[in-house]
C-alpha positions as a Markdown table, in Angstrom:
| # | Residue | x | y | z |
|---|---|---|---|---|
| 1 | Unk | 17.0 | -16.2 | -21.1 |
| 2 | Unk | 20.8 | -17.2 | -20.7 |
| 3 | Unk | 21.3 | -20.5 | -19.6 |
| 4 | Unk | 23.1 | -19.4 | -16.3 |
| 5 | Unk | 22.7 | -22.5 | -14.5 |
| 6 | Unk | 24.9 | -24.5 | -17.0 |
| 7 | Unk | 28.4 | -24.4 | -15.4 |
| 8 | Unk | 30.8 | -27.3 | -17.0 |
| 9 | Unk | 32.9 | -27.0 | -14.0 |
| 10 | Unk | 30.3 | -26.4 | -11.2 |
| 11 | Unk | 28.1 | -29.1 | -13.3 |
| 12 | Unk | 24.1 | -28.6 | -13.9 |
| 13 | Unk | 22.9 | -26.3 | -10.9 |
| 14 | Unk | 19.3 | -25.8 | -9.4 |
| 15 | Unk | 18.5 | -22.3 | -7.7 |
| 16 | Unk | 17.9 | -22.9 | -4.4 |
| 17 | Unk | 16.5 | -19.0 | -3.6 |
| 18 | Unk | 16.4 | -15.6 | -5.6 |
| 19 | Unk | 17.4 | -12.5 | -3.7 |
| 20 | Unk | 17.5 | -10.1 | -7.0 |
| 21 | Unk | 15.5 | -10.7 | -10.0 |
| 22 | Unk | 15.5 | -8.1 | -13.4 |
| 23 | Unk | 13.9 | -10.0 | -16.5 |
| 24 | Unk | 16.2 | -13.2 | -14.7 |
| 25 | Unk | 17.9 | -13.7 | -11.4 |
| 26 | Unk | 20.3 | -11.3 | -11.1 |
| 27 | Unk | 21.3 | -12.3 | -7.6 |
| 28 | Unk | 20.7 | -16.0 | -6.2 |
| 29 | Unk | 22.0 | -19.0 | -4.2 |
| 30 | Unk | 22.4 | -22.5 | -6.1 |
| 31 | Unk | 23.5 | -26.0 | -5.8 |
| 32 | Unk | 24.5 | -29.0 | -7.9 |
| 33 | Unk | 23.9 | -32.6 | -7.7 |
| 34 | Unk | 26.4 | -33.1 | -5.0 |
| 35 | Unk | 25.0 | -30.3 | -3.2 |
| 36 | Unk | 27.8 | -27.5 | -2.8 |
| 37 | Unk | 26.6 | -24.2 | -2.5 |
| 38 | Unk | 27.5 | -21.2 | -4.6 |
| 39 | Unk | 26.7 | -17.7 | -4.3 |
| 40 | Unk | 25.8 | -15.9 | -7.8 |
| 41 | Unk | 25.7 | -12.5 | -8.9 |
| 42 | Unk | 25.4 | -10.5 | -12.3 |
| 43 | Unk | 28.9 | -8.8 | -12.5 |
| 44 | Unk | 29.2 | -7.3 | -16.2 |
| 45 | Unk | 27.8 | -7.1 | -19.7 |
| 46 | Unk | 28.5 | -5.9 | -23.0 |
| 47 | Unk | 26.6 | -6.6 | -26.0 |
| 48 | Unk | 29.1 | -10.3 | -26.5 |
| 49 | Unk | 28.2 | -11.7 | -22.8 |
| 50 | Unk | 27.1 | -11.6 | -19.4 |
| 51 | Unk | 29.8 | -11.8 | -16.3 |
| 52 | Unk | 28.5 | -13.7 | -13.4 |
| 53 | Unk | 30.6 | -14.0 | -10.1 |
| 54 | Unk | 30.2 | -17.3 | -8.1 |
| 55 | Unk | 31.7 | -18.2 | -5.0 |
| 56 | Unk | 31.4 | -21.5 | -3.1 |
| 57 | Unk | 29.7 | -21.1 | 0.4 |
| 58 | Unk | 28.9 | -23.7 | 3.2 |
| 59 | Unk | 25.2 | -23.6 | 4.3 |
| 60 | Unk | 26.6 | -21.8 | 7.6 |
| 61 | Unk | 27.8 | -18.8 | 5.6 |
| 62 | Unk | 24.9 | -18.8 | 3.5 |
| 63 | Unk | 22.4 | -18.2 | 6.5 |
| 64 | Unk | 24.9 | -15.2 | 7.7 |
| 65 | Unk | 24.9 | -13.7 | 4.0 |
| 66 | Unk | 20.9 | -14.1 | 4.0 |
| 67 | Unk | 20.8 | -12.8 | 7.7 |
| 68 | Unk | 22.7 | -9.5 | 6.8 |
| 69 | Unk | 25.4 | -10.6 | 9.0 |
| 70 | Unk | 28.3 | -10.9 | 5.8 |
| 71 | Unk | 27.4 | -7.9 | 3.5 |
| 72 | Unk | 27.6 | -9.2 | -0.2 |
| 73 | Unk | 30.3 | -7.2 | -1.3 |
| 74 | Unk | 32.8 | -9.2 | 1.3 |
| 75 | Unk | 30.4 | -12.3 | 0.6 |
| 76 | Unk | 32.0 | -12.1 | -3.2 |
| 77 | Unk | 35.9 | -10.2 | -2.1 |
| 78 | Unk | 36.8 | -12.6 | 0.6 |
| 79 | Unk | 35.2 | -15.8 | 0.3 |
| 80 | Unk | 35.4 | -18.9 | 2.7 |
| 81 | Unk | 37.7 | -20.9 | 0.2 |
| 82 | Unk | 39.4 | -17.6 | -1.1 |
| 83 | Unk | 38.6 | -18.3 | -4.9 |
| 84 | Unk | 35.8 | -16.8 | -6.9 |
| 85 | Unk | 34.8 | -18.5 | -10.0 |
| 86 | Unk | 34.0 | -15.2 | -13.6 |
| 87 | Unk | 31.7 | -17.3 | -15.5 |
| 88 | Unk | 31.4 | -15.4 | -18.6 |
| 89 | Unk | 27.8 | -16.6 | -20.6 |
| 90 | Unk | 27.5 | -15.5 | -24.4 |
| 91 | Unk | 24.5 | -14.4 | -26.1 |
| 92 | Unk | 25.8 | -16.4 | -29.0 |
| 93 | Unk | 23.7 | -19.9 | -28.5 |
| 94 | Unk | 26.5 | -21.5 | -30.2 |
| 95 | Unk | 29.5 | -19.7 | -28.2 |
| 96 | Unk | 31.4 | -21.5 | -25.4 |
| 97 | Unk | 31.1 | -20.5 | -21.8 |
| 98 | Unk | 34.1 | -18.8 | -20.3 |
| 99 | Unk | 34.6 | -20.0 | -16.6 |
| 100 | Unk | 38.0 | -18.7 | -15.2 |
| 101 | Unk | 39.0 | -19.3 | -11.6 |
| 102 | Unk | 40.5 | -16.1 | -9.6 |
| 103 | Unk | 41.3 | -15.4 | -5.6 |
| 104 | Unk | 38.7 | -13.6 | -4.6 |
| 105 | Unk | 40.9 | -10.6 | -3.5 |
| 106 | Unk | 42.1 | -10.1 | -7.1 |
| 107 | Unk | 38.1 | -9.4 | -8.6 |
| 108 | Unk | 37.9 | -6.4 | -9.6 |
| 109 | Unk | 36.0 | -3.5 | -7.1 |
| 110 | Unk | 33.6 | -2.7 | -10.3 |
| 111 | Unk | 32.5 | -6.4 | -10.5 |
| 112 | Unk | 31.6 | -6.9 | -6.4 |
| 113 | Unk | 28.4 | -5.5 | -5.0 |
| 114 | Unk | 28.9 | -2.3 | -3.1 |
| 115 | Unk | 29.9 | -2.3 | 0.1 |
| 116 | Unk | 27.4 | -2.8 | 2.8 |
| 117 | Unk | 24.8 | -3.9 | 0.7 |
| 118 | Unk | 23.2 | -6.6 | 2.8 |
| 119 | Unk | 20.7 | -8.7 | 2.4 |
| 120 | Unk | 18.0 | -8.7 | 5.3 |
| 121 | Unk | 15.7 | -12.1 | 5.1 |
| 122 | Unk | 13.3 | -12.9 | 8.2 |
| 123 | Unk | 14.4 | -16.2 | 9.8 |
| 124 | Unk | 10.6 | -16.6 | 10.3 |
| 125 | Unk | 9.6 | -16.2 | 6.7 |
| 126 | Unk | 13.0 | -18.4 | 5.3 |
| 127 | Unk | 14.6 | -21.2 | 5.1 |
| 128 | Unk | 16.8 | -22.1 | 7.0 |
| 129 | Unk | 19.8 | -24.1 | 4.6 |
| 130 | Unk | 21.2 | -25.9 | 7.7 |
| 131 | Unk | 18.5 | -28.1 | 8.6 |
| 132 | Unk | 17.4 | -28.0 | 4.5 |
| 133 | Unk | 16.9 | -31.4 | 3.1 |
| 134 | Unk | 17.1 | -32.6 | 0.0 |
């Protein structure tokens, strides 16, 4: 598996919950050590890499994104601090990762998840990331 939670710039991350897996998270919420929250989802690949697409999320908007309240697609295209981070992973073991920094209004429509797509968690069953502890 790709080491996708190995993010110079973001520094080591932890998953925090999966929404979409296929053979690895595809779709997820993460943290690092100084706990800020990113959004992550599988954008691309070719046979050289894998594009991921992370955007930085307060807990707040995380538990409207999980309600269903913030589809993904404007989760990714307009995000709360307008920049969305193309991390671009390499098969090659030995190959740098690519990490460029973009508004989010500028990602391509191809790359964001379509419109509408929500995700529908059950407050009961979840957590809930504003009272979360670490």
């Amino acid at each position: 598996m790709l080491d996708i939670l190995n993010i110079p710039e973001l520094g080591k991350l932890e998953i925090v919950e999966v929404y979409e897996y296929y053979d690895q998270p595809v779709l997820y919420s993460c943290k690092n050590a100084a706990d800020h929250l990113y959004l992550v989802v599988a954008a691309d690949e070719n046979n050289k890499y894998v594009t991921w697409l992370c955007v930085a999320v307060s807990k707040e908007r995380l538990n409207l994104i999980r309600s269903g309240k913030i589809d993904l697609h404007d989760a990714f295209a307009h995000s709360e601090n307008a920049y969305t981070i193309t991390v671009r992973v390499p098969y090659d073991e030995y190959a740098a990762v690519q990490t460029d920094w973009m508004q989010s209004c500028q990602v391509p429509e191809d790359m964001l998840p379509t419109p509408g797509e929500c995700l529908d968690l059950d407050p009961k069953y979840s957590q809930d990331l504003a009272t979360q502890k670490r």
